[in-house]
C-alpha positions in Angstrom: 10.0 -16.3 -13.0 9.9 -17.5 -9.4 7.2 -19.8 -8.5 5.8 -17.5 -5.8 5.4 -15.1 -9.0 3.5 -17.9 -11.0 1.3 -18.4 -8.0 0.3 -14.9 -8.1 -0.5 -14.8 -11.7 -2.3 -18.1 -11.4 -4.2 -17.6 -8.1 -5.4 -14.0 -8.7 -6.0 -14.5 -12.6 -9.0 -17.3 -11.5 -10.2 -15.2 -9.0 -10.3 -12.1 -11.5 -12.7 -13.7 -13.7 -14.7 -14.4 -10.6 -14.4 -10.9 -9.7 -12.9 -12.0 -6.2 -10.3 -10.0 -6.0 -9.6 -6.7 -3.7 -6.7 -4.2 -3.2 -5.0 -2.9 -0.4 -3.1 0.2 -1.0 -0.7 1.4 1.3 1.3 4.6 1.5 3.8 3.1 -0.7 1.6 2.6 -3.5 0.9 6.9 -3.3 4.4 7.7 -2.5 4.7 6.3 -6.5 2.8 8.9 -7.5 4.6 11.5 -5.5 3.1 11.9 -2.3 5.4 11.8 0.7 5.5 8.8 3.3 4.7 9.5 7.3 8.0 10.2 7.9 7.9 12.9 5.6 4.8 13.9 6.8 5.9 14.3 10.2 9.0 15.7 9.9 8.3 19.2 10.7 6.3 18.2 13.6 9.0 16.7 14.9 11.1 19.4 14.6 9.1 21.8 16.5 8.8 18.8 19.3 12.9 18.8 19.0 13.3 15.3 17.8 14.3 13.5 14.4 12.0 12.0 12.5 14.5 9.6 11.6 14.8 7.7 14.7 11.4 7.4 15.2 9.9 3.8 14.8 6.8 4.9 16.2 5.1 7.4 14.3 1.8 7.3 15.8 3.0 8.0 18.8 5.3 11.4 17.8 1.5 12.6 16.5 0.5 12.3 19.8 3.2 14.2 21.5 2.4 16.6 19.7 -1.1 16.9 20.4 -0.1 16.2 23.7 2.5 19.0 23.9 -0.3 21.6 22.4 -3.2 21.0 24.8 -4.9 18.3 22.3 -4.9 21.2 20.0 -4.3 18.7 16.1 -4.6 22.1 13.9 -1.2 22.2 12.9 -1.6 18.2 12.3 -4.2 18.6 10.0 -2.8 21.3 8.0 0.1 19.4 7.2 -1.9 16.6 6.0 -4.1 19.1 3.6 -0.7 20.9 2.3 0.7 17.2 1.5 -2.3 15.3 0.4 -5.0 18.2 -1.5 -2.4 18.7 -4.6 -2.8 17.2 -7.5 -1.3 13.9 -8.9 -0.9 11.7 -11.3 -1.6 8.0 -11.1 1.1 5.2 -11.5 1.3 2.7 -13.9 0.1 0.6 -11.3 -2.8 2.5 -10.5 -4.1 2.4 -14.3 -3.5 -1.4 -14.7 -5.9 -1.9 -11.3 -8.2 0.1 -12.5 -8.4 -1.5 -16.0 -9.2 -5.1 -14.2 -12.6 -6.0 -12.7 -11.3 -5.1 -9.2 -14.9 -3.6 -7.3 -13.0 -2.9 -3.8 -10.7 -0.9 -2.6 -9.6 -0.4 0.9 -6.6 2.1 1.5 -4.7 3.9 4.5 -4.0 7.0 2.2 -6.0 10.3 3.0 -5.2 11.4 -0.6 -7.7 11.0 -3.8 -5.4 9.3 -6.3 -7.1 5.7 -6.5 -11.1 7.0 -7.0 -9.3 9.9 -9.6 -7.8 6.8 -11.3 -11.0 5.2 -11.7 -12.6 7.9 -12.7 -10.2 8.3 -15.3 -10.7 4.8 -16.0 -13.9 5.5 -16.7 -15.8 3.6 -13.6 -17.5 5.3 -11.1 -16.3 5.0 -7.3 -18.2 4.9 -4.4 -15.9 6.2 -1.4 -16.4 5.7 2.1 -14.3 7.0 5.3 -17.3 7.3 7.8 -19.2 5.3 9.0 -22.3 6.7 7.7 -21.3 6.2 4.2 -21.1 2.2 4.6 -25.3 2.8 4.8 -25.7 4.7 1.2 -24.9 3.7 -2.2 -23.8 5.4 -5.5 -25.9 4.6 -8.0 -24.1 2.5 -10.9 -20.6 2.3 -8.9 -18.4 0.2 -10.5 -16.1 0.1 -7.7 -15.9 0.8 -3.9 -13.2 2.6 -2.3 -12.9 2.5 1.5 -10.5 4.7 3.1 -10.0 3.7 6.2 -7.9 6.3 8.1 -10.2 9.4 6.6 -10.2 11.5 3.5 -7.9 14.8 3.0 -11.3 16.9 3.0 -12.2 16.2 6.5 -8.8 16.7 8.0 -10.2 17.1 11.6 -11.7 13.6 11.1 -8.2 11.6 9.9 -7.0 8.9 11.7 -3.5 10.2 13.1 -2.8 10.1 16.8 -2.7 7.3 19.3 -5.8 8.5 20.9 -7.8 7.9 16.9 -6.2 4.4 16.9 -7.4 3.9 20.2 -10.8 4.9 19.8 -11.4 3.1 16.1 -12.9 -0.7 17.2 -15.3 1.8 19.0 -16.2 4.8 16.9 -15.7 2.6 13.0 -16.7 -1.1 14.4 -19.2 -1.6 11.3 -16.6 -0.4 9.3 -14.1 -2.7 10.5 -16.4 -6.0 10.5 -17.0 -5.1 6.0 -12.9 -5.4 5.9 -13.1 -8.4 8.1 -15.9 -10.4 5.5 -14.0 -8.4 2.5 -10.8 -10.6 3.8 -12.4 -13.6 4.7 -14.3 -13.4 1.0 -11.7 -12.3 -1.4 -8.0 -12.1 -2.1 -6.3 -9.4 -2.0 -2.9 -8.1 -3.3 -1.3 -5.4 -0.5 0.8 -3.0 -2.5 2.5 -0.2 -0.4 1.6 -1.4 2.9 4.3 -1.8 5.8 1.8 -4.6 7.9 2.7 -1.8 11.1 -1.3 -0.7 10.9 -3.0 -1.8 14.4 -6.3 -2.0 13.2 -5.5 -4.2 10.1 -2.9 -6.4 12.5 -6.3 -6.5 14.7 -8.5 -7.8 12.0 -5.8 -10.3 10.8 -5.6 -11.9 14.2 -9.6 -12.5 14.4 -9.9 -13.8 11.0 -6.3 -16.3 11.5 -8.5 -17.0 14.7 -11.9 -17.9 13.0 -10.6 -19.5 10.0 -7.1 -21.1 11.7 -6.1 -23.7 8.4 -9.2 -21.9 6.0 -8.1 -18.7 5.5 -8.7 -17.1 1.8 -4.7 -16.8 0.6 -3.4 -12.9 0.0 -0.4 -11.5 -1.5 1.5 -8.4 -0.7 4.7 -6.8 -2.7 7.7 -5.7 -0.1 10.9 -4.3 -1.4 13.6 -6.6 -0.6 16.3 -5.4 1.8 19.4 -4.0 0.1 22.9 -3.2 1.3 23.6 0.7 1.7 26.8 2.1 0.9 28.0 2.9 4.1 26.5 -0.1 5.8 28.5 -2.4 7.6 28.1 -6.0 6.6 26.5 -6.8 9.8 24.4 -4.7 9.9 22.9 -5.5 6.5 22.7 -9.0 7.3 20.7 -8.4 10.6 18.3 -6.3 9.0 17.8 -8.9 5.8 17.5 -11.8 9.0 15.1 -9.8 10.5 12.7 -9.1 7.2 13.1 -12.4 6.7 11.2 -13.5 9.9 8.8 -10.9 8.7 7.9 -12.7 5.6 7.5 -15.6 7.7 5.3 -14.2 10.7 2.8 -12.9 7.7 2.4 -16.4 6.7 0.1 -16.8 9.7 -2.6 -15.1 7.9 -2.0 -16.8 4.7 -0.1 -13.6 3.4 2.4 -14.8 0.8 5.0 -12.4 0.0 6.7 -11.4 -3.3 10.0 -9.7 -2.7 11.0 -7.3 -5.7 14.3 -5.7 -6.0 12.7 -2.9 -7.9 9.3 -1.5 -7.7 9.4 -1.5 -11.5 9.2 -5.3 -10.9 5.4 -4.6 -9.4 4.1 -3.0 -12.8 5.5 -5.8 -15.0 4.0 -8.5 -12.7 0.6 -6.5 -13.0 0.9 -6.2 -16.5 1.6 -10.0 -17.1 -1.9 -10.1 -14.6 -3.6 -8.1 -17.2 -2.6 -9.7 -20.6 -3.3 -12.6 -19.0 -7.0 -11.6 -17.8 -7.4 -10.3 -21.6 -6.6 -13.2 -23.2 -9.1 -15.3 -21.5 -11.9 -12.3 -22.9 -13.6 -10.7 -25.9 -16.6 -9.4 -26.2 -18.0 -9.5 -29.9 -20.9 -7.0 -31.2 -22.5 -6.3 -34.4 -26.0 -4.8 -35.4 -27.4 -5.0 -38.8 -30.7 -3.2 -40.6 -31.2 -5.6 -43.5 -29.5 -9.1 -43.8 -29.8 -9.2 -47.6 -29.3 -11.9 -49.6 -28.1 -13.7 -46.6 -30.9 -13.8 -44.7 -31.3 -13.7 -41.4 -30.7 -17.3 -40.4 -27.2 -17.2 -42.4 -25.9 -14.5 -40.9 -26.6 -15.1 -37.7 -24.7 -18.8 -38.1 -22.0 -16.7 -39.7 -21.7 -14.5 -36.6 -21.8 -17.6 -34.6 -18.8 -19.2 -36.8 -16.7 -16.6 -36.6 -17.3 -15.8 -32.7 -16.1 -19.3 -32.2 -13.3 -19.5 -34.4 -11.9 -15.8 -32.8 -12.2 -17.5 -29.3 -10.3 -20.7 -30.4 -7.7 -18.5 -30.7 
């Protein structure tokens, strides 16, 4: 194991027990469980606007055109993010381990449900918020918060999609954007899924490097190391590694340490080691009893004390 690996298991373990830790889940983390990317999600948009998808870097922006091209009109928009995003789905291996651990925030770029279903089938309750007006009401007995920072698949109109919802967010979600700011400046987080591309994270990133230049909290993210495709020429591959490579090295500006993995696959065993390795530093012991017999009271309860301490010594 690499030592940035042992790093994340070391760093994140301690803060797990102090119940420091957050998540960031990006569309990659979703597309595991079979929900398409942007590019997917765009695709037929872009096709009625007569361009391909595939040489598009700047997604936002084709959403615009769009909207631009049908009088500001975002019907079609949203129904393409309700025909993607409303099915059902089940959560990743990932998903379940996250869930398991005492991880109480979430924030997310997804519109889709699968990380509050995945408590839920954890058995935790999740508070979810995507307006503004939820950050000022509480669930009762949440066990975890879920903030969804581009808008939920149920309020379609209200999604953050076009240039013009970026534009307007430090305006119209401000309050929402200072909790993510004190959530990174208070807690580590591990980004799975996320490309860094997001505007208003970059934005946040910059203020707290700013604030905290030489104090920032560290983070971790996962990103899929570049590979060579068949038809690739050499030099091509090589430019495109070079160039993730300064990547890596810009995200070290905000104390993001990055763990490249060949294979996603490599995510859930990291996550799993996280797990047995939270576990083993837990138990939790419990016992009742009507009558204490011959024993008496005072026995037992040294004998419960005994063995307590002898479990936890090993």
């Amino acid at each position: 194991m690499d030592l940035k690996k042992q790093a994340f298991l070391r760093d994140v373990g301690k803060e797990l027990l102090e119940e420091n830790v957050a998540v960031f889940a990006g569309a990659g983390m979703s597309a595991g469980a079979g929900f398409v990317n942007w590019a997917e999600l765009l695709r037929p948009i872009a096709d009625e606007l007569g361009l391909d998808v595939d040489k598009e870097n700047d997604l936002v922006a084709l959403a615009q055109f769009h909207c631009n091209d049908n009088a500001n009109n975002r019907s079609q928009l949203n129904q393409r993010l309700i025909e993607e995003f409303s099915r059902e789905a089940s959560e990743t291996e990932n998903h379940k381990i996250l869930c398991r651990l005492p991880i109480r925030t979430y924030w997310t770029t997804n519109y889709d449900k699968i990380i509050e279903n995945a408590l839920d089938n954890s058995g935790k309750i999740a508070d979810v918020k995507y307006t503004k007006e939820h950050l000022s009401t509480t669930k009762p007995k949440r066990d975890a918060v879920v903030y969804k920072m581009h808008g939920d698949v149920d309020h379609a109109n209200q999604a953050v999609l076009t240039k013009d919802d970026y534009e307007r967010y430090h305006v119209k979600m401000d309050q929402y954007l200072a909790n993510l700011k004190g959530d990174l400046i208070s807690k580590t987080f591990i980004f799975i899924g996320f490309s860094f591309t997001d505007p208003n994270l970059d934005y946040i990133l910059s203020r707290v490097r700013v604030a905290y230049e030489g104090n920032q909290r560290r983070h971790y993210c996962f990103i899929r190391g570049v590979e060579k495709k068949d038809s690739e020429e050499v030099v091509d591959f090589e430019y495109r590694k070079r160039k993730q490579d300064y990547f890596v090295k810009d995200l070290e500006r905000f104390n993001v340490k990055t763990i490249l993995v060949d294979d996603f696959s490599e995510i859930t065993e990291l996550l799993g080691r996280l797990e047995q390795n939270y576990k083993s530093k837990t138990i939790f012991i419990s016992g009742a009893a009507h009558e204490y017999g011959e024993m008496g009271e005072h026995n037992a309860l040294k004998f419960v004390y005994q063995l307590s301490r002898k479990l936890v010594s090993q």
